[in-house]
C-alpha positions in Angstrom: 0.0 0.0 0.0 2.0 3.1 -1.0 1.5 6.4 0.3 0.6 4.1 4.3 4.1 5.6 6.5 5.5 2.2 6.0 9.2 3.9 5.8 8.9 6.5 8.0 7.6 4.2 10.8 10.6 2.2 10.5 12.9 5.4 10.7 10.2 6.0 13.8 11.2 2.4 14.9 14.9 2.8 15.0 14.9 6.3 16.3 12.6 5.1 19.2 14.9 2.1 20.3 18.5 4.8 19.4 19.4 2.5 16.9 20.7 3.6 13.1 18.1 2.3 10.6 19.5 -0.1 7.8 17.1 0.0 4.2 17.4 -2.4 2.2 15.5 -3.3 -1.1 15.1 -6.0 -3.2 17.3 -4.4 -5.6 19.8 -4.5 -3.3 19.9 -7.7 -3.0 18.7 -10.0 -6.5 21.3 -10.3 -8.8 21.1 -11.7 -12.7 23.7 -14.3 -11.3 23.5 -17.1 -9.6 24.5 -17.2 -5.7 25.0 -13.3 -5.5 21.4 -12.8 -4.2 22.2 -15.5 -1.1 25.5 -13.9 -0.7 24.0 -10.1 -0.4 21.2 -11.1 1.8 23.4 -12.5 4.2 25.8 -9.4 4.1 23.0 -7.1 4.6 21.9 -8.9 7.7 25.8 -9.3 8.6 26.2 -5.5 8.4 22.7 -4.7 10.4 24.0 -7.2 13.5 27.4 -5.4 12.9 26.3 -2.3 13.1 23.3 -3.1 15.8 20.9 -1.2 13.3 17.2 -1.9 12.5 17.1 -3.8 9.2 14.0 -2.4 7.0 13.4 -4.0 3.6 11.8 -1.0 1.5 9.4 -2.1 -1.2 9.4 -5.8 0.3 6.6 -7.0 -1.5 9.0 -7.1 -4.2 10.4 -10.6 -2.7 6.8 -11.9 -2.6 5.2 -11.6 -5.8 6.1 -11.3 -9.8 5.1 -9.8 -12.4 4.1 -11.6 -15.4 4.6 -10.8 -18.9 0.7 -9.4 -19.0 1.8 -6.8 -16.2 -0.1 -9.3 -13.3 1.4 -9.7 -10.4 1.6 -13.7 -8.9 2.6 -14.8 -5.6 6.1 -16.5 -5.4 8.8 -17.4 -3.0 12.3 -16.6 -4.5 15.6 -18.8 -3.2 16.8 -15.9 -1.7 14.0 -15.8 1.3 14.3 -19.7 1.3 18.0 -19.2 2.4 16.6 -17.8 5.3 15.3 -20.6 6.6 
């Protein structure tokens, strides 16, 4: 839902607990190759324990759904996530 305060009540978040606030997107993180989408995840979470910061994935929905070649979006769960588990 754009437009909601989803990014500012992050920032909100992190200022509230005096913590520096981490953004991440799914830009960020998927890569064209394979094993560089893994490998940034993990570094973004490395540098957010590192730093003791509040991670916030901007635009997260990205991770959850596609687009198809008709413009609709689908529901899917990428590797990268699954590496989370």
């Amino acid at each position: 839902m754009p437009g909601t305060g989803k990014t500012k009540c992050a920032h909100g978040i992190a200022e509230r607990l005096n913590k520096q606030i981490l953004c991440a997107s799914y830009s960020d993180i998927q890569s064209q190759y394979v094993g560089v989408g893994p490998k940034n995840l993990r570094n973004i979470f490395k540098q957010a324990k590192e730093n003791d910061a509040v991670l916030f994935f901007d635009e997260a929905d990205a991770f959850f759904y596609d687009v198809d070649k008709n413009g609709k979006k689908r529901k899917y769960l990428p590797s990268t996530i699954l590496h989370l588990f």
